[in-house]
Kinemage of the C-alpha trace (Angstrom):
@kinemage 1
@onewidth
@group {chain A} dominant
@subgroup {mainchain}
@vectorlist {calphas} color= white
{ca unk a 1} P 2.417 -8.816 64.292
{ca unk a 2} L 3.827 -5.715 63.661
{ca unk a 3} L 7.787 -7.242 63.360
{ca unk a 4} L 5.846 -9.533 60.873
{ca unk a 5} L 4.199 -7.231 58.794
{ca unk a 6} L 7.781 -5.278 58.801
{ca unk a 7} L 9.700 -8.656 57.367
{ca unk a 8} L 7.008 -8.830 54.447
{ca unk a 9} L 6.899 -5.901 53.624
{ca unk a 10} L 10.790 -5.784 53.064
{ca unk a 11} L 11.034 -9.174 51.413
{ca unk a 12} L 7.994 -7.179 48.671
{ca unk a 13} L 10.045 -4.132 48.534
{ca unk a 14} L 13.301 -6.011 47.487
{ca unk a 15} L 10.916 -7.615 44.972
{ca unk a 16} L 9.621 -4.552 43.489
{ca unk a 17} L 13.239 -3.171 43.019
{ca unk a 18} L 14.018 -6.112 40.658
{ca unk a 19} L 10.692 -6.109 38.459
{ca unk a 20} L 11.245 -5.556 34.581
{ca unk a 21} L 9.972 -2.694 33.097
{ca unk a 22} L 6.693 -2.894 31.909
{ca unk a 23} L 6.168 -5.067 28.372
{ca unk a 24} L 5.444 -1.779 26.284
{ca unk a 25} L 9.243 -1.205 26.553
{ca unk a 26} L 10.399 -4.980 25.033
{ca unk a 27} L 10.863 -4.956 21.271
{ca unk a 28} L 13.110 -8.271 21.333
{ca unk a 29} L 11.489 -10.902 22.902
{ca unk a 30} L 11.757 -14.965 22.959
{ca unk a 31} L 10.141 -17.000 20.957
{ca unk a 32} L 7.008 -18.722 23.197
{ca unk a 33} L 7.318 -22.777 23.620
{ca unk a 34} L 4.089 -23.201 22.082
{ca unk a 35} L 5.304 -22.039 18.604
{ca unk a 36} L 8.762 -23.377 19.399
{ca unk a 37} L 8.214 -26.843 19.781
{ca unk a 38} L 6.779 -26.982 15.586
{ca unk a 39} L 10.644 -26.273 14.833
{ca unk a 40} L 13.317 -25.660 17.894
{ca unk a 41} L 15.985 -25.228 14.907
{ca unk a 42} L 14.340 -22.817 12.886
{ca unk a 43} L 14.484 -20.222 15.334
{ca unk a 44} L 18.455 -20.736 16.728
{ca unk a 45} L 21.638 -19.283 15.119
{ca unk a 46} L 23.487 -21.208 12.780
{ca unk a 47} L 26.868 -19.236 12.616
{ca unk a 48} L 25.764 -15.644 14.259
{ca unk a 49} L 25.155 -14.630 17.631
{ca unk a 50} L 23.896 -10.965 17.660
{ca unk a 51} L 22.685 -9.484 21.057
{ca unk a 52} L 22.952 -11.448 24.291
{ca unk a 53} L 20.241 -14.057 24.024
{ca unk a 54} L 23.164 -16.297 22.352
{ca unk a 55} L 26.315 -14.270 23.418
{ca unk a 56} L 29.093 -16.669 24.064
{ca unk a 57} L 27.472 -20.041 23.039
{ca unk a 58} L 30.296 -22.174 21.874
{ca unk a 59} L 29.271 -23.632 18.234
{ca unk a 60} L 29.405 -19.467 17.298
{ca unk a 61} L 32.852 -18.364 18.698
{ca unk a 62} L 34.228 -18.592 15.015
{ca unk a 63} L 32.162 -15.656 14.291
{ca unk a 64} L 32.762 -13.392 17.051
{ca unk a 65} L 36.777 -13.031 15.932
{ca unk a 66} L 35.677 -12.016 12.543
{ca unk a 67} L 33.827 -9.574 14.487
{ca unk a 68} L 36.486 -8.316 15.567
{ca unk a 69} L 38.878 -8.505 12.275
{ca unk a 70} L 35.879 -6.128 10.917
{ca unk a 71} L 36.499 -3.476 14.181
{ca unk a 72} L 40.453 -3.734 13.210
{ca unk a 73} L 39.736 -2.966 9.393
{ca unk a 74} L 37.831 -0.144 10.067
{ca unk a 75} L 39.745 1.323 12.883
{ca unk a 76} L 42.778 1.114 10.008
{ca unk a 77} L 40.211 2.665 7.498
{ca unk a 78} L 39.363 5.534 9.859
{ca unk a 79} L 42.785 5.964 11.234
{ca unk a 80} L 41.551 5.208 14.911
{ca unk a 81} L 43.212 3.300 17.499
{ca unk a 82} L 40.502 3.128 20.650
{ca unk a 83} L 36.930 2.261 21.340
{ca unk a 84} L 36.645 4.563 23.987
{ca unk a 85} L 34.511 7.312 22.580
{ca unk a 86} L 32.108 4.522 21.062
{ca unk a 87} L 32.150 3.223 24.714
{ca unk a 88} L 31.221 6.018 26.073
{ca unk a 89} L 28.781 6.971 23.346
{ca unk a 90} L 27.265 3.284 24.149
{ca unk a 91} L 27.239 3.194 27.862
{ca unk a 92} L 24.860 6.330 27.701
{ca unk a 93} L 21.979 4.030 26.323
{ca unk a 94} L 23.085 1.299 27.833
{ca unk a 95} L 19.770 1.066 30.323
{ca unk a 96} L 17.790 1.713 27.008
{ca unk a 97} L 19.139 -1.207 25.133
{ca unk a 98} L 19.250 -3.620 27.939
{ca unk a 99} L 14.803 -2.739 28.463
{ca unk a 100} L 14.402 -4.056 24.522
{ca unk a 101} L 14.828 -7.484 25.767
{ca unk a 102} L 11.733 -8.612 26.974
{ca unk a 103} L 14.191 -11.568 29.420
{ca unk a 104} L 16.710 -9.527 31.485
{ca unk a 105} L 20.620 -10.208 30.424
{ca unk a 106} L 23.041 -11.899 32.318
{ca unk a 107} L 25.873 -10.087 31.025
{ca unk a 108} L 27.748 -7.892 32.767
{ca unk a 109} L 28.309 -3.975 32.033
{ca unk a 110} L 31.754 -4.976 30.238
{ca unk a 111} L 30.008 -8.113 28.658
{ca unk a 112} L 26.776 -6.053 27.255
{ca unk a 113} L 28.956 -2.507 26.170
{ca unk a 114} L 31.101 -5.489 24.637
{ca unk a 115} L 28.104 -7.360 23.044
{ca unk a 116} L 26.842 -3.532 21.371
{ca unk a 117} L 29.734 -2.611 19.856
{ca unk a 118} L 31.318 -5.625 18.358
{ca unk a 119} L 27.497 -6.840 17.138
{ca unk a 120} L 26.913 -2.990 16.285
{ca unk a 121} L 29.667 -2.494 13.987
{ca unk a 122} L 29.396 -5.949 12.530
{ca unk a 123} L 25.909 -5.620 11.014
{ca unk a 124} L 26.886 -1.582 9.994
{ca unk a 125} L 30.416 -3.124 7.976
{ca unk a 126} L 28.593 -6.206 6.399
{ca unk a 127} L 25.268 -4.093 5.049
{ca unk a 128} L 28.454 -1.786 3.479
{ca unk a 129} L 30.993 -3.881 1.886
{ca unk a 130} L 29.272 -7.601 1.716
{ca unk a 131} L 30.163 -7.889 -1.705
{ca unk a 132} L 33.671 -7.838 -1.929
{ca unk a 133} L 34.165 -9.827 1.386
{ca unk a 134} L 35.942 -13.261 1.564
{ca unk a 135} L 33.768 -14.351 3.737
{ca unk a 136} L 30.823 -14.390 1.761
{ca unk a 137} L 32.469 -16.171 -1.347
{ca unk a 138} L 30.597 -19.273 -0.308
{ca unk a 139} L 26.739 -18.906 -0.920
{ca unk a 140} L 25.757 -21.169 1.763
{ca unk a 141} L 27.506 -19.341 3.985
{ca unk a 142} L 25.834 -16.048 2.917
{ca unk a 143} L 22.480 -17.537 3.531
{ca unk a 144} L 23.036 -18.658 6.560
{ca unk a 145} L 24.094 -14.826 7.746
{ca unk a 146} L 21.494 -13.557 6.126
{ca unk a 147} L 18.702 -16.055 7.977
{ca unk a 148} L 20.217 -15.684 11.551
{ca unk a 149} L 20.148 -11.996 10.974
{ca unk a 150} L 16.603 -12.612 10.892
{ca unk a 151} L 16.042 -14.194 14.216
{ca unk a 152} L 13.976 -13.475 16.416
{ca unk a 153} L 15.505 -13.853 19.425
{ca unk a 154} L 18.736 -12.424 17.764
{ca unk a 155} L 18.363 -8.912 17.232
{ca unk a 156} L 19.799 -5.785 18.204
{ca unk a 157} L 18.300 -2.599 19.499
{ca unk a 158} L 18.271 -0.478 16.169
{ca unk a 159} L 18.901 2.903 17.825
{ca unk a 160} L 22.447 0.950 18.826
{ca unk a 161} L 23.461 0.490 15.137
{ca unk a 162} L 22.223 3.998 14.157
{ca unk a 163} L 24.076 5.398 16.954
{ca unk a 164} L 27.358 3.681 15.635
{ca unk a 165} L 26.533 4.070 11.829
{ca unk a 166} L 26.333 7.871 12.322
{ca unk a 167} L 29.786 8.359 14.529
{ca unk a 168} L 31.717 6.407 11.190
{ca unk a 169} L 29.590 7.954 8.437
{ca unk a 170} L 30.719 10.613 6.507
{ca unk a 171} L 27.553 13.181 6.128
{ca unk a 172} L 28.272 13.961 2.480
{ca unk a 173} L 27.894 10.451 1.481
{ca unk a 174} L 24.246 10.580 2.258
{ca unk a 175} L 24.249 6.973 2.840
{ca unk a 176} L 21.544 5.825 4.576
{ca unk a 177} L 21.772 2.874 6.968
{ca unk a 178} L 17.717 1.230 6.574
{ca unk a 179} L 18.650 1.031 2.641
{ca unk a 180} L 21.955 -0.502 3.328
{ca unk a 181} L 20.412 -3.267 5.532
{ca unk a 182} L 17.393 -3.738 2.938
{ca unk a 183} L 19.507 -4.014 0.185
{ca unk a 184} L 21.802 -6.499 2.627
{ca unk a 185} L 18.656 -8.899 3.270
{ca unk a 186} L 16.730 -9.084 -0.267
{ca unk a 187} L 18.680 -11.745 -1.510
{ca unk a 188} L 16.996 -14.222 1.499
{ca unk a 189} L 13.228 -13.493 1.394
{ca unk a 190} L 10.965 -15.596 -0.709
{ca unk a 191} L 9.596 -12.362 -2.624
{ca unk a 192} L 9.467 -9.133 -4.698
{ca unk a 193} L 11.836 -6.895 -3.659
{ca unk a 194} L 11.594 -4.612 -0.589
{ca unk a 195} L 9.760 -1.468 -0.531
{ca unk a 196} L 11.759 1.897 -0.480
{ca unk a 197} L 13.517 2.381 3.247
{ca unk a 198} L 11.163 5.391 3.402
{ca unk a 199} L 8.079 4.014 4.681
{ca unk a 200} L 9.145 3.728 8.286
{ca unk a 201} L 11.375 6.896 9.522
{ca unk a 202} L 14.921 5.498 10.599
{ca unk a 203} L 14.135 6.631 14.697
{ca unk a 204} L 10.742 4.114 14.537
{ca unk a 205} L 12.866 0.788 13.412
{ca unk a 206} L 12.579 -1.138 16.607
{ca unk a 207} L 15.223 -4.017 15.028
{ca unk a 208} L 16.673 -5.270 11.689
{ca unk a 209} L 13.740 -7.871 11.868
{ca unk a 210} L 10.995 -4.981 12.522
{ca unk a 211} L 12.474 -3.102 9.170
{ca unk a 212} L 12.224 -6.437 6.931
{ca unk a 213} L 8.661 -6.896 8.428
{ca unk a 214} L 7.550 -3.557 7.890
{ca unk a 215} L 9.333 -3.463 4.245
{ca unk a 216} L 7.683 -6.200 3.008
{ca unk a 217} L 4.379 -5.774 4.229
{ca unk a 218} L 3.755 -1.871 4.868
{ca unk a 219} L 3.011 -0.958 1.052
{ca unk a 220} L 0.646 -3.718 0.288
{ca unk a 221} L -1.099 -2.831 3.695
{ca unk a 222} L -1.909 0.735 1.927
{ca unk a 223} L -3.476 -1.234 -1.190
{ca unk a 224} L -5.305 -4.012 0.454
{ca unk a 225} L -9.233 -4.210 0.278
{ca unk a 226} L -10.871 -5.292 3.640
{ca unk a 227} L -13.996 -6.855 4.873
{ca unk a 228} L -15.815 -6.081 7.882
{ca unk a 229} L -14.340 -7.056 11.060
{ca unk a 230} L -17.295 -9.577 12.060
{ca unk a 231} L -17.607 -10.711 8.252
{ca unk a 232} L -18.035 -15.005 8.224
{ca unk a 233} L -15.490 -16.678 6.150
{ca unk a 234} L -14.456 -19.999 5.562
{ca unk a 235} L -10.985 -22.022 4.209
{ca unk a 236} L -10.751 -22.167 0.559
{ca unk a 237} L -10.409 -25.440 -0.992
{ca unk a 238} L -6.908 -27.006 -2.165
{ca unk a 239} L -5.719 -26.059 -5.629
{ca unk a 240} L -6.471 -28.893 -7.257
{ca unk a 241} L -9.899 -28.519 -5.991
{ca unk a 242} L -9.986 -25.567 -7.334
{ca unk a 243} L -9.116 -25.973 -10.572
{ca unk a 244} L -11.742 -28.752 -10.628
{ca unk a 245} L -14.318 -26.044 -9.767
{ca unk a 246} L -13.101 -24.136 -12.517
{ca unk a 247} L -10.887 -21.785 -11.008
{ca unk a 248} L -7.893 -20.605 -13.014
{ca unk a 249} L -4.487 -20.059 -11.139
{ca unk a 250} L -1.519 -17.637 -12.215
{ca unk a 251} L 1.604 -16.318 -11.170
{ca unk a 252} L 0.935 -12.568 -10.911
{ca unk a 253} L 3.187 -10.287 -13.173
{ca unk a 254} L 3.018 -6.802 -11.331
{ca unk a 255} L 3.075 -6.847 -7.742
{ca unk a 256} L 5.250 -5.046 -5.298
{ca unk a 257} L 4.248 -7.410 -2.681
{ca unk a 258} L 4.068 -11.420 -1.675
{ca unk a 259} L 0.650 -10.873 0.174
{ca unk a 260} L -0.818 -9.293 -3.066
{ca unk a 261} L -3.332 -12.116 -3.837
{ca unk a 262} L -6.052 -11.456 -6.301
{ca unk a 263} L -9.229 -13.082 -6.967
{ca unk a 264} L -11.270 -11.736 -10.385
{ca unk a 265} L -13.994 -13.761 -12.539
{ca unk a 266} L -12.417 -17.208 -12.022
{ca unk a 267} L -8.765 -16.105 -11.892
{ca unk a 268} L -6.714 -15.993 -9.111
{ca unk a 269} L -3.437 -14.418 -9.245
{ca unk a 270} L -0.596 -15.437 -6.467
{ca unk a 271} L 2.612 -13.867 -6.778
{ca unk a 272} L 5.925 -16.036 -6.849
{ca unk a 273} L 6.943 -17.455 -4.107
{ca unk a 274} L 10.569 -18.597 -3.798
{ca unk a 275} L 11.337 -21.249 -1.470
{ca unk a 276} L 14.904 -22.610 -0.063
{ca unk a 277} L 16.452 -23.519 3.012
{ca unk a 278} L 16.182 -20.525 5.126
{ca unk a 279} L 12.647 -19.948 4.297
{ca unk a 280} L 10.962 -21.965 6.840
{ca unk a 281} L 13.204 -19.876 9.453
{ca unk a 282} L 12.456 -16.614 7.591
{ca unk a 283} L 8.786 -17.009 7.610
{ca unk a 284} L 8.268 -18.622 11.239
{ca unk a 285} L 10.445 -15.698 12.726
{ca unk a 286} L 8.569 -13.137 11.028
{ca unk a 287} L 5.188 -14.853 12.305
{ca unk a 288} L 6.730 -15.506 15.864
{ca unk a 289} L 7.956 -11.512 15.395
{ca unk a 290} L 3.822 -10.685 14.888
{ca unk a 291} L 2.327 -12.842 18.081
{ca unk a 292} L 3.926 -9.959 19.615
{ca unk a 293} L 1.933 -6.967 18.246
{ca unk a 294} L -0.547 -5.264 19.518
{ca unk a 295} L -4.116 -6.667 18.313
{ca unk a 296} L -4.901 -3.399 16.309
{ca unk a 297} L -1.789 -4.428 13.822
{ca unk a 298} L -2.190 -6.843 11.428
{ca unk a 299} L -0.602 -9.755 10.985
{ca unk a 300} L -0.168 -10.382 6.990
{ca unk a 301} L 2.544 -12.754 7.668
{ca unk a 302} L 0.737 -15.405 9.441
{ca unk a 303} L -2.645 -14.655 7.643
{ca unk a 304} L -0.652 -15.362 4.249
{ca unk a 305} L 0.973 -18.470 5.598
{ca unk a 306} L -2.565 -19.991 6.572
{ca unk a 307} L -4.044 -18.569 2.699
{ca unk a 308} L -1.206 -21.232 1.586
{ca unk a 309} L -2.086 -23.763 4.109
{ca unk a 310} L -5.543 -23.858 2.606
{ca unk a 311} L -4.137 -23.995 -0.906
{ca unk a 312} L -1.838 -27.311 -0.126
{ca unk a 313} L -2.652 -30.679 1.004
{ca unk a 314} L -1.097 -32.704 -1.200
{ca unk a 315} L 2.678 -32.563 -2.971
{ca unk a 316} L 0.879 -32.738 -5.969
{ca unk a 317} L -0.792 -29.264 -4.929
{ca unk a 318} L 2.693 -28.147 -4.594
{ca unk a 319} L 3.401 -29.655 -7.882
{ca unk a 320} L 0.747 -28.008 -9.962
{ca unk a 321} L 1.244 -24.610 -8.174
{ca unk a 322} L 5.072 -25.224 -9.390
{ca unk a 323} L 3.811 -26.150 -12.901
{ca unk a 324} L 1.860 -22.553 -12.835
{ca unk a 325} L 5.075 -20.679 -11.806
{ca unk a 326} L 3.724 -19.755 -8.143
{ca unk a 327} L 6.028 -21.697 -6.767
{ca unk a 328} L 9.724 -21.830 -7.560
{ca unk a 329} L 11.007 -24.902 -5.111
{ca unk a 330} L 14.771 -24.752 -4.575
{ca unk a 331} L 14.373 -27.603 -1.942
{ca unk a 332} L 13.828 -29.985 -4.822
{ca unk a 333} L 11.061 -32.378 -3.115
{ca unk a 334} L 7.095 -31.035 -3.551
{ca unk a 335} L 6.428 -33.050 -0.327
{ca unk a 336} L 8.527 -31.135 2.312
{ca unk a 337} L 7.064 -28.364 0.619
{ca unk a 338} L 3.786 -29.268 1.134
{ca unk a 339} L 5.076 -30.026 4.744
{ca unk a 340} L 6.439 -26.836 5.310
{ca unk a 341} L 3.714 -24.931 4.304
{ca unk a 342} L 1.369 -26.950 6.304
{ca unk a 343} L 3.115 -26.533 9.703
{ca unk a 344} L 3.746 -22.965 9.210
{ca unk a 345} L 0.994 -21.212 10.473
{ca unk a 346} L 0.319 -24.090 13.283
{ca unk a 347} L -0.082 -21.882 16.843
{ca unk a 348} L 0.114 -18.308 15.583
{ca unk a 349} L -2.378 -16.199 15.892
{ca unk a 350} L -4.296 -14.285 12.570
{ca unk a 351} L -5.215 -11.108 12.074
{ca unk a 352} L -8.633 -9.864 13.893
{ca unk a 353} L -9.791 -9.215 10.498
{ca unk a 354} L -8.050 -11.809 8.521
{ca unk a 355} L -6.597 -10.144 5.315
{ca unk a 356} L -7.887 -12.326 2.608
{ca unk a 357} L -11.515 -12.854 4.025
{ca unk a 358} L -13.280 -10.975 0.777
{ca unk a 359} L -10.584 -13.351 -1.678
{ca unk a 360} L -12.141 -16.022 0.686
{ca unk a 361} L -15.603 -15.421 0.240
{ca unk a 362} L -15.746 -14.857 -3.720
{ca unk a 363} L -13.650 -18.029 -4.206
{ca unk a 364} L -16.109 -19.865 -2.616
{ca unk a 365} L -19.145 -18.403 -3.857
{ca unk a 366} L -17.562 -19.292 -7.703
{ca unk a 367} L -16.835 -22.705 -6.388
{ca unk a 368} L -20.843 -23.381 -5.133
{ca unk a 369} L -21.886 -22.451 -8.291
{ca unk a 370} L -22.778 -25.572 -10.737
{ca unk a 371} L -22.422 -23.810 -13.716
{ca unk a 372} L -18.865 -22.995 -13.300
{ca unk a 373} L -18.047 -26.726 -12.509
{ca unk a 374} L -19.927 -28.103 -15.594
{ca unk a 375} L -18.150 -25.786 -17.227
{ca unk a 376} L -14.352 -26.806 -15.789
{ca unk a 377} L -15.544 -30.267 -16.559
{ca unk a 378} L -16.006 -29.883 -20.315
{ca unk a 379} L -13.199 -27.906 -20.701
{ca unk a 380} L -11.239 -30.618 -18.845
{ca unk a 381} L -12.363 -33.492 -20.210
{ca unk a 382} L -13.347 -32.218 -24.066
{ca unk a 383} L -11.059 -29.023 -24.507
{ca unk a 384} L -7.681 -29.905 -23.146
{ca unk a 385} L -6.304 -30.551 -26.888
{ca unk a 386} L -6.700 -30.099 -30.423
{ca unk a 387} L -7.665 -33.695 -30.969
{ca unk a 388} L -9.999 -33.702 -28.056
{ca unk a 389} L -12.121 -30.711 -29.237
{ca unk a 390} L -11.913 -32.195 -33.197
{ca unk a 391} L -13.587 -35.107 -31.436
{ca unk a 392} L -16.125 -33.268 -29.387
{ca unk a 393} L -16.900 -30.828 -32.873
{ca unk a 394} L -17.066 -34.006 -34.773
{ca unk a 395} L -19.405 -35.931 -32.354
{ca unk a 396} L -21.087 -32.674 -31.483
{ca unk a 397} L -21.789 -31.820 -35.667
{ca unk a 398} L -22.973 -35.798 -35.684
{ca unk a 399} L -25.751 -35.363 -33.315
{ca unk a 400} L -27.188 -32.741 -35.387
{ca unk a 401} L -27.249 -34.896 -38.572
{ca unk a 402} L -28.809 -37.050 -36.774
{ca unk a 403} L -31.409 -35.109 -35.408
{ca unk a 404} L -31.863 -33.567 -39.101
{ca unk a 405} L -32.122 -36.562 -40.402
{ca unk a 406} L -34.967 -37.689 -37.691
{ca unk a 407} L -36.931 -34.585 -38.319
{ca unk a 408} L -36.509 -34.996 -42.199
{ca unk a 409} L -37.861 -38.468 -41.711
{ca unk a 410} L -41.052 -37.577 -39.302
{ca unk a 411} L -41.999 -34.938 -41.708
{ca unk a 412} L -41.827 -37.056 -44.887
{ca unk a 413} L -43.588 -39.673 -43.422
{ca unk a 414} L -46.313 -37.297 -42.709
């Protein structure tokens, strides 16, 4: 018994030796099957590998030797002729990077050190000088940077490109590396612009994904009115419904954020929403990117995808939203728009207390009330042109000379 006990209790020590560090120390993670399967593509590189979930795949080798034309240029640019002090720099974290990634890394010590400071300096040359690069002379191509970038499952510790950015950064410059990278990524996301760099401190940006998540939806989280956590709510009605309940829709003017949706006596105010190619990876990486926060964080991504949902079942949903300047639709076809927008919040999980529950909640009261629909009706049916309301004046003035001329006709008869 005792030889027995000894055997197990070696095979469980050799076990324990090789467990992961606990899940509070992942901040790059892959992307669960269950949301997976709803689009396989929208969450794989096109052209970019970055970190070593996709290191070495074969269909992005082309990249990885512009990688390293960009470590020659600035090696010439900084008069430098070895790595070995960014090496050594690297291989001091090297334990820290490789517990961000919530699957453990095949690569190798060389491989990984490698991996860092080839992806590293990548990311810190193309946030500086992206404009006058050949490489991005084709738009397409910039887009497709731009959305693998964005990935998921193809990020890279940001202490790593901080690390880097401040060893080849002249202190005088004042540059700063999170505006760099914001000002880098603005041209992909659907839209306002990003929020100033300074709402997250440069030390707390997990990954270039976290930053874009936290840029676009850390202001409007400071402005947002919420319910009560237990507060009953239920879906909204599509936009055509709503218009039929008398519900007026607009793109909103002044907002410094997508989520910003506003709901006051009958109008409700969406901000533009530009949609393209890479927007169905965009958003269902930044959702996949939120299944992985705590419960006490919001998740305005998802939440705002299923406020859509609600608003589209039809390409002629899409098509009036369109008409009201809501939507701008680069793809060109309302229906895979409508599509799009209906698969994107399929399997990801809301916010405990979903963001637009009080826009909810007044919608639908205006929508139970008769008044407002007998009053959408006339307008739509008796207002919607000149010649429409002559008609209703004219038929309207005609009943009461008719009733004048009945009540002139009981009283002289009397």
């Amino acid at each position: 018994m005792s030889e027995r006990a000894d055997h197990i209790s070696l095979m469980i020590d050799e076990q324990l030796a090789c467990v992961s560090p606990t899940p509070s120390d992942h901040c790059i993670f892959g992307v669960y099957d269950e949301i997976r399967v709803e689009n396989k593509k929208a969450y794989e590189p096109l052209k970019l590998a970055i970190g070593p979930y996709y290191y070495g795949k074969d269909k992005l080798k082309e990249m990885e030797e512009h990688k390293m034309r960009y470590l020659h240029q600035l090696f010439k640019k900084r008069n430098e002729t070895s790595v070995d002090k960014y090496i050594m720099a690297l291989g001091d974290v090297e334990e820290r990077a490789r517990k961000c990634y919530s699957e453990s890394s095949v690569l190798n010590e060389y491989e990984f050190l490698k991996m860092m400071l080839l992806d590293g300096f990548f990311m810190i040359e193309l946030f500086r000088r992206h404009e006058n690069d050949p490489i991005f002379q084709s738009h397409w191509f910039r887009v497709d940077i731009r959305r693998d970038l964005l990935l998921l499952e193809n990020q890279l510790p940001f202490f790593i490109v901080v690390k880097l950015f401040n060893m080849t950064t002249d202190p005088n410059t004042h540059e700063d590396i999170r505006y760099l990278a914001l000002s880098f990524m603005e041209y992909v996301l659907p839209g306002p612009s990003l929020s100033k760099p300074s709402e997250i401190e440069v030390d707390d940006v997990k990954h270039l994904l976290h930053l874009v998540h936290n840029s676009m939806c850390a202001s409007f989280g400071k402005v947002v009115s919420y319910g009560n956590e237990n507060d009953e709510w239920e879906f909204i009605s599509s936009v055509t419904q709503l218009q039929e309940a008398g519900i007026e829709l607009k793109a909103a003017k002044e907002c410094n954020s997508l989520y910003d949706i506003k709901f006051n006596d009958g109008l409700l105010e969406i901000p533009p929403f530009s949609i393209g190619d890479e927007t169905e990876s965009v958003f269902r990486n930044l959702i996949a990117y939120e299944q992985f926060l705590p419960d006490i964080h919001r998740r305005y991504v998802a939440d705002y995808a299923k406020f859509m949902e609600s608003l589209i079942s039809s390409p002629s949903d899409t098509s009036l939203l369109r008409s009201c300047g809501i939507i701008k639709n680069f793809l060109g076809d309302d229906g895979v728009v409508c599509t799009m927008l209906n698969n994107l919040g399929n399997s990801a999980a809301l916010s405990k207390n979903f963001t637009y529950t009080q826009v909810f909640n007044n919608v639908n009261k205006h929508c139970k009330r008769p008044y407002n629909r007998w009053m959408a009706n006339l307008r739509r049916n008796y207002f919607n042109s000149p010649w429409a309301f002559i008609s209703f004046v004219a038929a309207f003035v005609l009943l009461l000379l008719t009733v004048a001329q009945t009540i002139f006709s009981v009283l002289s008869y009397f």
